[in-house]
C-alpha positions as CSV (number, residue, x, y, z in Angstrom):
1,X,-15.1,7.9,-2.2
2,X,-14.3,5.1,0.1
3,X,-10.6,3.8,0.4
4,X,-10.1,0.5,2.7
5,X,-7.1,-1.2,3.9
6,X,-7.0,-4.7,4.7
7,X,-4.6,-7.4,5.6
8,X,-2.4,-5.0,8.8
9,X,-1.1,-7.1,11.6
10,X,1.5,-8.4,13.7
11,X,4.1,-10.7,11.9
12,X,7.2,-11.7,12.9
13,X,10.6,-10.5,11.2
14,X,11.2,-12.5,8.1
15,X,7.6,-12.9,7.5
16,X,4.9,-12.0,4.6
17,X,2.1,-10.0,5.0
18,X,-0.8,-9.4,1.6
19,X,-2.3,-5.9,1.9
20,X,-5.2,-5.0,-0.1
21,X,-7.1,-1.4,-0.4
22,X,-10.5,-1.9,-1.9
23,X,-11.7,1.3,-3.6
24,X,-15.5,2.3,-3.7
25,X,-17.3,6.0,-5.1
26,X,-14.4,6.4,-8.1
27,X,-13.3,5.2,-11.6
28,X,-10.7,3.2,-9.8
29,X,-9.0,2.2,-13.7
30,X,-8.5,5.7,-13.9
31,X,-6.3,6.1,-10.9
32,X,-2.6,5.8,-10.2
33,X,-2.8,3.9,-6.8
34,X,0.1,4.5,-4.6
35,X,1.1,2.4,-1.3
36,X,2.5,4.8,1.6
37,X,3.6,4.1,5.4
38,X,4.4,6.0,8.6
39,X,6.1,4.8,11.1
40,X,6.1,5.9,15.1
41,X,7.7,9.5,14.9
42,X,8.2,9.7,10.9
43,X,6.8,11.4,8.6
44,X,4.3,9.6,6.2
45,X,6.7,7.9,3.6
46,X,5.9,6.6,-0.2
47,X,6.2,2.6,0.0
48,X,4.9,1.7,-3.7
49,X,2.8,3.2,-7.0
50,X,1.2,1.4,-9.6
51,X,0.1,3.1,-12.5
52,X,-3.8,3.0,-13.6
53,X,-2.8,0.1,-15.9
54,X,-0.6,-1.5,-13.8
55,X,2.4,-1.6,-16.5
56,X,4.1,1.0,-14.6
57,X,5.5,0.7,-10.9
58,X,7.8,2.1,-8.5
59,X,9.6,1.4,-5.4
60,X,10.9,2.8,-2.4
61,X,14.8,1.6,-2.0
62,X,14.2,0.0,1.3
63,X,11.3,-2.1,0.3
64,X,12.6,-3.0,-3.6
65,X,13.0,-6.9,-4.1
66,X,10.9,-7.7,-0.8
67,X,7.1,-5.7,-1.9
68,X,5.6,-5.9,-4.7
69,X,2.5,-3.8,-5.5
70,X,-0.1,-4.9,-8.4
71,X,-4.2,-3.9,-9.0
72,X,-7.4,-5.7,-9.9
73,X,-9.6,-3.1,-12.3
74,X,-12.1,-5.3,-12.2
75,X,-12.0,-6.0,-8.7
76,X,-11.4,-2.1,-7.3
77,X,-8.5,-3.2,-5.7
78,X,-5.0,-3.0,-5.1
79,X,-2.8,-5.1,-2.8
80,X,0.9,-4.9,-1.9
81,X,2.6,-8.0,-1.2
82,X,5.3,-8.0,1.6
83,X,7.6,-10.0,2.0
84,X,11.2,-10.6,4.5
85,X,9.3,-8.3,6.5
86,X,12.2,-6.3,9.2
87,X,11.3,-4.3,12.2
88,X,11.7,-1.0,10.3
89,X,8.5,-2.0,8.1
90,X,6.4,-1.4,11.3
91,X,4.2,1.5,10.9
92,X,0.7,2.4,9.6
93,X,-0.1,1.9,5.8
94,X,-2.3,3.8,4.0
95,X,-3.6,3.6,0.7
96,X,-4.2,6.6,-1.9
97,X,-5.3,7.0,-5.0
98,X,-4.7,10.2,-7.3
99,X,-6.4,11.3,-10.8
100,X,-5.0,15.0,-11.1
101,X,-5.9,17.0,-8.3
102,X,-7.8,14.1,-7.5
103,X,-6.6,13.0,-4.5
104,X,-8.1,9.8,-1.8
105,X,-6.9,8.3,1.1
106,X,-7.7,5.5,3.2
107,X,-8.0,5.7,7.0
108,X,-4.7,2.8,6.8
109,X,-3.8,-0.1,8.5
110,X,-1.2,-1.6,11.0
111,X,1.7,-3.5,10.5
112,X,4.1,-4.1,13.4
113,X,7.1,-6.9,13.0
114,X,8.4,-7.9,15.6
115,X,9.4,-10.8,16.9
């Protein structure tokens, strides 16, 4: 099972950045796919999830109304969309996917905003 992150980079505050996770090796429809970050000194935090159909999502409080997370079955992918980016958003995201005891991650990918 491969997990890999895509889209990571340096943005300045107020800005967007589109991640995407393509998943390889696994039934990615029958995964919930989850978004989670870590910032310098943090521990490793949940961003977003998206349930295996995608009706279903959820939201870390400091992200609601500026990410939004949503999948491509077909496409063995999911993305999270970021938006009014702030300096606390910098850290490394990782993707995971879970099915049970399941359980993938990606390697992740950096976001720093600053300006």
């Amino acid at each position: 099972v491969h997990l890999v992150e895509l889209g990571g980079g340096l943005v300045q505050p107020g800005g967007s950045l589109r991640l995407s996770c393509i998943a390889s090796g696994l039934t990615f429809s029958m995964y919930d796919m989850n978004w989670y970050r870590q910032a310098p000194g943090k521990e490793r935090e949940l961003v977003a999830r998206i349930n295996r159909a995608g009706g279903s999502t959820y939201y870390a409080d400091s992200v609601k109304g500026r990410f939004t997370i949503s999948r491509n079955n077909a496409r063995n992918t999911v993305y999270l969309q970021m938006n009014s980016l702030e300096p606390e958003d910098t850290g490394v995201y990782y993707c995971r996917a879970q099915l049970g005891v399941h359980d993938f991650w990606g390697q992740g990918t950096q976001v720093t905003v600053s300006s």
